[in-house]
Backbone bond lengths (Angstrom), bond angles and torsions (degrees), N, CA, C in turn:
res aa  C-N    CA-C-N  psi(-1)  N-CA   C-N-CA  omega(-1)  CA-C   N-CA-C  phi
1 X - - - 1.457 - - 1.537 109.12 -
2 X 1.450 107.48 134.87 1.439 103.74 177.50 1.636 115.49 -102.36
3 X 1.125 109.49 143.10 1.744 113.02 167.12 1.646 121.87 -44.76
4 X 0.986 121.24 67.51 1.302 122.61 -179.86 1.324 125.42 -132.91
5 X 1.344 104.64 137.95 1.498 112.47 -157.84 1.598 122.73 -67.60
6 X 1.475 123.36 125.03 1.418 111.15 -171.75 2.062 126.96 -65.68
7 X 1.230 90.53 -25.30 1.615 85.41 174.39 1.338 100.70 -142.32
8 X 1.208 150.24 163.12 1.327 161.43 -27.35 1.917 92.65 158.38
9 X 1.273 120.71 88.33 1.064 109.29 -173.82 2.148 113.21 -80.67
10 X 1.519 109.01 131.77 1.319 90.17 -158.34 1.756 99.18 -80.51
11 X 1.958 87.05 -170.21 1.126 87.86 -160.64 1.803 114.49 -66.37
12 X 1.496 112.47 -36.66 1.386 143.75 145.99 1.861 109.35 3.01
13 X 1.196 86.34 -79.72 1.598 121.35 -178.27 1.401 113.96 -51.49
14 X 1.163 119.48 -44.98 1.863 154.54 179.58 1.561 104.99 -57.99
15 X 1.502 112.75 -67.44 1.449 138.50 -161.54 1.671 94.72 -84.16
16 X 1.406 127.74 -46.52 1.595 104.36 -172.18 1.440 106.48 -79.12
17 X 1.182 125.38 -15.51 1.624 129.01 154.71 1.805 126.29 -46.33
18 X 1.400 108.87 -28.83 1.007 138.66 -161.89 1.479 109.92 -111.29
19 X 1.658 108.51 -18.52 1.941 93.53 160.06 1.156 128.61 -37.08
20 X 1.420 123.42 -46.99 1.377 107.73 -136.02 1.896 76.36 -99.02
21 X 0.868 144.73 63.64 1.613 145.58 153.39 1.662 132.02 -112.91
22 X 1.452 91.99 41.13 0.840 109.40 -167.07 1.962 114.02 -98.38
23 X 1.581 110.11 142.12 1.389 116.62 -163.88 1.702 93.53 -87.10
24 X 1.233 111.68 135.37 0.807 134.36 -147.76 1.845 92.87 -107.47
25 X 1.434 148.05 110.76 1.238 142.65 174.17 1.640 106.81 -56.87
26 X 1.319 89.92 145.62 2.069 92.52 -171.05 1.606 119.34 -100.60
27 X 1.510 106.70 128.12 1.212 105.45 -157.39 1.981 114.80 -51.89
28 X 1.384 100.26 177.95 1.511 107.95 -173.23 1.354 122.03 -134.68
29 X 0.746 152.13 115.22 1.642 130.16 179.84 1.662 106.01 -120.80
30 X 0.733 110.52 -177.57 1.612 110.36 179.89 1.909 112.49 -116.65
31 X 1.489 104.97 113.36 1.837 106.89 158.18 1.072 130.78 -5.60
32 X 1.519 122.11 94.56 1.456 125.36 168.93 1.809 106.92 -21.74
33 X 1.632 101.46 -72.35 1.201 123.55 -158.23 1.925 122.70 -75.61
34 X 1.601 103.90 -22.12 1.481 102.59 171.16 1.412 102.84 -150.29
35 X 1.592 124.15 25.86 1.651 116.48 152.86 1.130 113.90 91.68
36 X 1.434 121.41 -20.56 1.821 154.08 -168.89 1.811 82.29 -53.31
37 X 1.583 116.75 145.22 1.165 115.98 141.16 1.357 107.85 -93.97
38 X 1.533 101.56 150.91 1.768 107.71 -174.68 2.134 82.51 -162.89
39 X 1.791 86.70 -174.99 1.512 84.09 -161.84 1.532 101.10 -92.72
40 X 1.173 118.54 164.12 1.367 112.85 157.75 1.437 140.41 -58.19
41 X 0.993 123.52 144.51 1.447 136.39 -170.89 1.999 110.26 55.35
42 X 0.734 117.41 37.31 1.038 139.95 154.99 1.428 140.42 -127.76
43 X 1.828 118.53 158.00 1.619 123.12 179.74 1.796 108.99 -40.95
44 X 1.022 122.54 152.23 1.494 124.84 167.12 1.327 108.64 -87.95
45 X 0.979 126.67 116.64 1.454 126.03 -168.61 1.540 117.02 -73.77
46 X 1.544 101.44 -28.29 1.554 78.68 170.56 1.681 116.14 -112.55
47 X 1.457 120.06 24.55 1.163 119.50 150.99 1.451 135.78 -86.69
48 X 1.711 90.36 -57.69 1.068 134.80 146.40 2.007 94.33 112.99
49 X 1.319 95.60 31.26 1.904 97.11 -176.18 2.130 93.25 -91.54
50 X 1.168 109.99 149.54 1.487 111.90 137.74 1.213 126.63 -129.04
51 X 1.253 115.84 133.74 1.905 116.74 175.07 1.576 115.75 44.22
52 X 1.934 87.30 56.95 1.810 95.60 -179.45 1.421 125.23 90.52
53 X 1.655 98.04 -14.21 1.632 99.62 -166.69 1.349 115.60 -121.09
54 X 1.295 138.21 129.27 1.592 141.61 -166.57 2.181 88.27 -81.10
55 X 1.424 95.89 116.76 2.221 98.04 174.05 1.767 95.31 -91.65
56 X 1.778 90.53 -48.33 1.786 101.92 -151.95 1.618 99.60 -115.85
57 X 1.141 96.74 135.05 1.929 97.01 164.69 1.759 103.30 -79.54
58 X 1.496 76.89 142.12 2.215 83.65 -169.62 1.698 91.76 -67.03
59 X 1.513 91.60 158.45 1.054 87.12 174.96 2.041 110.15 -104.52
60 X 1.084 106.45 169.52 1.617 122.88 -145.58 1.576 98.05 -79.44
């Protein structure tokens, strides 16, 4: 016997199952070192310091 569904789930039925799939916008905080918003726990991209410390030279 295979797993298969007995009637026809509508489209209704499908989609309010499917609220909560929602993309979520990604947080932001703003650069210790030049004010930049960038993401948390990560390089600042346009400094390129984290938590006091230069990783990446910004790029130009």
């Amino acid at each position: 016997m295979a797993a298969v569904p007995k009637r026809r789930i509508s489209r209704t039925r499908r989609d309010k199952r499917r609220t909560h799939w929602k993309i979520k916008a990604a947080a932001r905080t703003t650069c210790s070192h030049c004010g930049q918003p960038a993401l948390p726990h990560r390089v600042c991209p346009s400094c390129g310091f984290y938590r006091g410390r230069e990783y990446v030279e910004p790029e130009v």
